[in-house]
Structure formats: C-alpha cells, structure tokens
C-alpha positions as CSV (number, residue, x, y, z in Angstrom):
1,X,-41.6,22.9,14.1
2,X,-40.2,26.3,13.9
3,X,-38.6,25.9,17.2
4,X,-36.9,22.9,16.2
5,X,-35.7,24.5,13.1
6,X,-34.5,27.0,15.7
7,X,-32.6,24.8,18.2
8,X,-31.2,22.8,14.8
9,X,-29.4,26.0,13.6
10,X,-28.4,27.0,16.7
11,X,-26.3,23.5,17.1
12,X,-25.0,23.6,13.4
13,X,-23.4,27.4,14.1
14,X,-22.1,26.2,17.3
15,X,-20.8,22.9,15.5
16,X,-19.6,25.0,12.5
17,X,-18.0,27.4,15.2
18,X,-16.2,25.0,17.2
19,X,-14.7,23.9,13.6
20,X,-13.0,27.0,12.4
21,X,-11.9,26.8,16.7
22,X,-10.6,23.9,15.9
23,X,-8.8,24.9,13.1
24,X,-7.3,27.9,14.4
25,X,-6.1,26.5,17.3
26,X,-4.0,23.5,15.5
27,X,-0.9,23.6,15.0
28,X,1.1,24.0,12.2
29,X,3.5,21.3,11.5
30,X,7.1,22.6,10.7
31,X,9.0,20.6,8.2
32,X,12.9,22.0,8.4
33,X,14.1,22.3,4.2
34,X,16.5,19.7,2.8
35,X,19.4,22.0,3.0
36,X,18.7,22.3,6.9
37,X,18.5,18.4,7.7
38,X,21.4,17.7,5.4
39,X,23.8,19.9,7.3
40,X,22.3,19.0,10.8
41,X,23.0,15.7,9.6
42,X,26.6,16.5,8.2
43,X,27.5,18.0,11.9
44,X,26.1,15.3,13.7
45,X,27.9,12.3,11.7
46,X,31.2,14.3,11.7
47,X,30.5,15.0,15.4
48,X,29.8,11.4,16.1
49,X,26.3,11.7,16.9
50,X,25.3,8.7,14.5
51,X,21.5,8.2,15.9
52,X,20.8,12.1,15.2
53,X,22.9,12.1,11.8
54,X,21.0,8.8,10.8
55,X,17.5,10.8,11.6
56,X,18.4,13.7,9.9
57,X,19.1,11.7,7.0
58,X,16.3,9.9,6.9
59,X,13.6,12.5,7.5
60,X,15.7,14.6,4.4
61,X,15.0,11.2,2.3
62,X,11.3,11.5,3.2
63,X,10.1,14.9,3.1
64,X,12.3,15.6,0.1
65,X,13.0,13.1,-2.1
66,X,14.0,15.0,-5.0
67,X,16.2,17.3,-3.6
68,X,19.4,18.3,-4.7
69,X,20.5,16.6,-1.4
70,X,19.1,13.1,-1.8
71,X,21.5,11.5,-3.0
72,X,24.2,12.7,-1.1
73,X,22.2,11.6,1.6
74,X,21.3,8.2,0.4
75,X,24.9,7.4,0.3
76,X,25.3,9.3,4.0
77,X,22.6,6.5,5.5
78,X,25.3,3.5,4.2
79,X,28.1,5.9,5.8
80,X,26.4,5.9,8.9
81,X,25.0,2.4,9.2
82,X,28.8,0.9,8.8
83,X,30.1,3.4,11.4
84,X,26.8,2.6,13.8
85,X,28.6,-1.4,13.1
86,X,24.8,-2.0,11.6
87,X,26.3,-3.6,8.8
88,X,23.6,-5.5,7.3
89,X,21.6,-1.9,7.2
90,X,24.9,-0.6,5.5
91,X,25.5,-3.3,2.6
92,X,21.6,-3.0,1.5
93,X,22.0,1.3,2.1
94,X,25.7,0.4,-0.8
95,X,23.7,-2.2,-3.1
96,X,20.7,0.5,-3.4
97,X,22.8,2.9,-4.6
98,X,25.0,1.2,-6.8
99,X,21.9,-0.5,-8.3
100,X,19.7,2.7,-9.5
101,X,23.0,4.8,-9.8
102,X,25.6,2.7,-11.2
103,X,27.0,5.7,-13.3
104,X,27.5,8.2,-10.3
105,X,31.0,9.6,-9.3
106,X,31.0,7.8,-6.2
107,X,29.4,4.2,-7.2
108,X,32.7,2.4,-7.0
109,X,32.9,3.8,-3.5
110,X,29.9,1.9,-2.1
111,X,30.5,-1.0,-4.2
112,X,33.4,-1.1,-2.2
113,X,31.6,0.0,1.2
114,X,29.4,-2.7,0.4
115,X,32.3,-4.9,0.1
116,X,33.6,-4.0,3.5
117,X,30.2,-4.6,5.0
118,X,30.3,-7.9,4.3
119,X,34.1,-8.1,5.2
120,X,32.9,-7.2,8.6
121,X,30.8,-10.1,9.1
122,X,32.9,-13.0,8.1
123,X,32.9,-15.4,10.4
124,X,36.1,-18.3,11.6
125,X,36.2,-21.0,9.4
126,X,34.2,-23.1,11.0
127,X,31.2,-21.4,10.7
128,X,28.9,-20.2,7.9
129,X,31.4,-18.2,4.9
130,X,28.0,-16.8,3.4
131,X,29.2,-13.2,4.2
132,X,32.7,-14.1,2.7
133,X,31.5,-15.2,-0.6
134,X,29.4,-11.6,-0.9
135,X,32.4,-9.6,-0.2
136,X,33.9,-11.7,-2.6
137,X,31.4,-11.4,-4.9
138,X,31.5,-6.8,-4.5
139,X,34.7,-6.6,-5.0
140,X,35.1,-8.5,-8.2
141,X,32.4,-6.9,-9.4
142,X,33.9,-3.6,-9.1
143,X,36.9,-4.6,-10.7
144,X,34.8,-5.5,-13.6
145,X,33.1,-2.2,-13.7
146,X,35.4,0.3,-12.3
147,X,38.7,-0.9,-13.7
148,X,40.4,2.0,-13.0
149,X,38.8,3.0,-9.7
150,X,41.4,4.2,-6.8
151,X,39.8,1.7,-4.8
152,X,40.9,-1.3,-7.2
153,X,44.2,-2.3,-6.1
154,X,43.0,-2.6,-2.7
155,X,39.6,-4.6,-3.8
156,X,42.4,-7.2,-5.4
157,X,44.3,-7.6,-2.4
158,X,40.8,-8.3,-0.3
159,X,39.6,-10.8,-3.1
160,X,43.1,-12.9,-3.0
161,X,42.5,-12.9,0.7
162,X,39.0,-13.8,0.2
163,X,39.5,-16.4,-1.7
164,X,42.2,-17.9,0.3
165,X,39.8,-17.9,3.1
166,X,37.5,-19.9,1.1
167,X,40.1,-22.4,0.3
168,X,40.9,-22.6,3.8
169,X,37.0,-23.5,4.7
170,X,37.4,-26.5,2.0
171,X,40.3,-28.0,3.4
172,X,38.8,-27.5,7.3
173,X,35.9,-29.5,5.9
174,X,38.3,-31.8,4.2
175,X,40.1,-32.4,7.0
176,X,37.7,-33.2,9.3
177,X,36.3,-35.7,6.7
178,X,39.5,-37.6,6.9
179,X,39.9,-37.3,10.2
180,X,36.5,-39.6,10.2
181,X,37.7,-41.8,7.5
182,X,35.5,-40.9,4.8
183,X,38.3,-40.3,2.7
184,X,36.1,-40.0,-0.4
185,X,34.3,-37.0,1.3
186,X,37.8,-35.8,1.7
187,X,38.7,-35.9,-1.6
188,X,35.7,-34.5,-2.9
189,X,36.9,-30.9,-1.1
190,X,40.4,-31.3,-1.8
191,X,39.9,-31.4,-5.7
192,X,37.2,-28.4,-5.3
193,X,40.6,-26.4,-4.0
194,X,42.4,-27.2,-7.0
195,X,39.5,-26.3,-9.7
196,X,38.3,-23.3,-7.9
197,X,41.3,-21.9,-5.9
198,X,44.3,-22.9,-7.3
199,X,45.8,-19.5,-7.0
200,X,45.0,-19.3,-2.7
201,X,48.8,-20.9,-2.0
202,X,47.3,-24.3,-1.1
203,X,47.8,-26.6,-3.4
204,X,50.1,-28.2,-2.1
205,X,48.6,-29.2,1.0
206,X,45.5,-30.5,-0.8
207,X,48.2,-32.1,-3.0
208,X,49.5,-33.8,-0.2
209,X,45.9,-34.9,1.3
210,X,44.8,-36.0,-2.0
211,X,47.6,-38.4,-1.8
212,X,47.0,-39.8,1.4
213,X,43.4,-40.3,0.8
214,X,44.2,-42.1,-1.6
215,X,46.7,-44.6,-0.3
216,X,43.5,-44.5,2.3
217,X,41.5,-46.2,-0.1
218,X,44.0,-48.7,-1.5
219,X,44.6,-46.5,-4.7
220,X,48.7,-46.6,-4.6
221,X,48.6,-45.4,-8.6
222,X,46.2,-42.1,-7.9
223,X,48.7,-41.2,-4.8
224,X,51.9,-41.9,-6.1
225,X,50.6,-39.2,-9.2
226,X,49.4,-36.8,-6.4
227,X,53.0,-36.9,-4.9
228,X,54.8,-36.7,-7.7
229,X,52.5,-33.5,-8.6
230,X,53.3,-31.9,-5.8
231,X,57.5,-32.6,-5.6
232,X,57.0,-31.4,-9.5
233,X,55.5,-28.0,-9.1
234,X,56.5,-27.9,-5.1
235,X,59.9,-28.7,-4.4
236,X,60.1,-26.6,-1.5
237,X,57.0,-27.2,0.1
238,X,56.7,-28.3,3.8
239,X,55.3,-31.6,2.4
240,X,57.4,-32.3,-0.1
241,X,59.6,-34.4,2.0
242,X,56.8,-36.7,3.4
243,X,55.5,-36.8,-0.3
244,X,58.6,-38.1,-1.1
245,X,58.5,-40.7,1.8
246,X,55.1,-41.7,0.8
247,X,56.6,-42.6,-2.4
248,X,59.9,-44.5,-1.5
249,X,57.5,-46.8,1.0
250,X,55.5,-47.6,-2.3
C-alpha cells in the first residue's frame, strides 16, 4: 500500500509538473489596441488594400467594441464593402448604422451609401426592379429625415430617375401584354403609370396605349377620351398626331 501511495504521488507531481510546463511554454496571444487596427485599417483602405482594411476593421469591431473607434469603423466596413463591389455586404453594413444611430453626424451619408448600393444592382427592365424600388425607397427616406442634408439635391435627382425607371418597367410589361392581345392586361399597367408615376415624363405614351387598347376592345368612347387627354395636356407630344388620327377615323 505505501508503495502505491508512493508511485501515485510520484505521477501527480509529474502530472502537476508537466502543467505549469505547459503553461509556461504557451504562448501569449497578442491582441493589437483599437487605435492600432483602426489606422492599419485607414492605410490599407486609402492604399487600396480592401481585403487587409476590411480585416482590420473587423477584428477592431470584435476585440473592441466599445472603443472610441467603433463607430468610425462600423461605417469604414460599408465604405469598404461598396468599393470591394460587395454591395449587398455594403447596404446591410449602411442600414445597421442608420438603424441604431439615426442621430449621428454622418447618418444621412450612409442612408445615401445605402442608396447607392442598391443603385448598383439595378438591373434592365426586363428583369427583376427589386433593387430599384430599395434605392428608391433610401433615398426618399433621407429626404424625409435629413431635409437639409448636402446629399439631398442629388438623392432627388436619383429618385426622379428611379421612378422613371419604374414607369418604364410598367409600360415594358404593358407592352408586351398588347403585343399578345390581352389588351386588358395592358391596360391594367398603363393606368398603374398614371396613379403612381405621373410625374416620370410618360404619360403620354400610356395615354396613347390606353387609347389603342381600347379601340382593341371595341370601346371607341374610352379611346376617343384617352386621345383627347392626351392632345389636351400633350399637344406636342410625338403621339399627338396619331392621337389625332385615331380620332378623325372615329
């Protein structure tokens, strides 16, 4: 018994030995401070080096969250992201912000940036205008909160194109409708353009459809209004003179 008390102890000091071994001979994981990361990251985004500036960045974000360089950095990742052309990663990085810092000094900026993300992946009008309607959708939204943002005037010149574009997407899809004959389809989209986009420089081409659709479907009254609509408020429109023939043929 004694010697097996014996040969016990002598196993736990060597276990307990090889411990504090271990111990010493680990080693000791560096973490660089937040001021070191963010200018690291600074120099590698200004550099071009968007891979090492997005790292940077990120590691900042996680080993010190509540630095006086978070945020800063935060808004660096969207920066980053849209220059990287990952702009999906950018527009969330933008809507983050904006939504738990809507009061910063620089939230108009990526609600705009956010904007521009979007902008970036609107598609031809015959495919999918999801991406439009969200860069729609920023950049009214900053004019409603930041009025007087130096990024306004430029947000209102993106949202009249914007919504020109999404006019333009009706009418495709109207078209096509009447080029298959289903001139009720047609009309459907063409009266969309005039309750939702009547300020997109279209109207009187859906004017014009309207009425043709119209005579399409044997309703002579409802086209004869749509021309005379469009001669009324259009009198110098490319399709005022066929309006006009439409309505001399009766």
């Amino acid at each position: 018994m004694a010697r097996i008390r014996a040969v016990f102890s002598s196993l736990l000091l060597a276990f307990v030995m090889a411990g504090f071994s271990g111990c010493a001979s680990a080693p000791e994981v560096y973490k660089r401070d937040a001021a070191e990361l963010y200018n690291s990251g600074m120099q590698a985004y200004l550099g071009g080096r968007l891979e090492e500036a997005d790292k940077s960045f990120r590691t900042l974000l996680e080993d010190h969250p509540m630095s006086q360089y978070s945020v800063e950095a935060e808004l660096l990742l969207g920066d980053v992201s849209y220059a990287m052309e990952n702009y999906e990663d950018a527009g969330a990085y933008y809507a983050n912000f904006i939504a738990l810092r809507p009061a910063h000094a620089r939230a108009s900026y990526a609600l705009f940036q956010k904007g521009m993300s979007h902008m970036k992946e609107v598609l031809s009008l015959d495919r999918d205008q999801t991406s439009t309607r969200k860069a729609l959708f920023a950049f009214e939204d900053l004019l409603a909160a930041y009025p007087d943002s130096p990024y306004a005037e430029r947000s209102s010149e993106f949202i009249a194109f914007l919504r020109g574009r999404l006019a333009e997407r009706e009418f495709y899809i109207a078209s096509f409708y009447f080029k298959k004959k289903n001139y009720k389809g047609s009309l459907g989209r063409l009266r969309d353009i005039l309750a939702e986009y009547p300020d997109a420089g279209i109207t009187d081409k859906a004017l014009f459809y309207i009425g043709e659709s119209y005579l399409k479907l044997g309703e002579k009254g409802l086209a004869e209004d749509a021309f005379s609509t469009l001669l009324k408020n259009y009198p110098e429109s490319p399709y005022a003179v066929d309006a006009k023939n439409r309505m001399s043929a009766g």
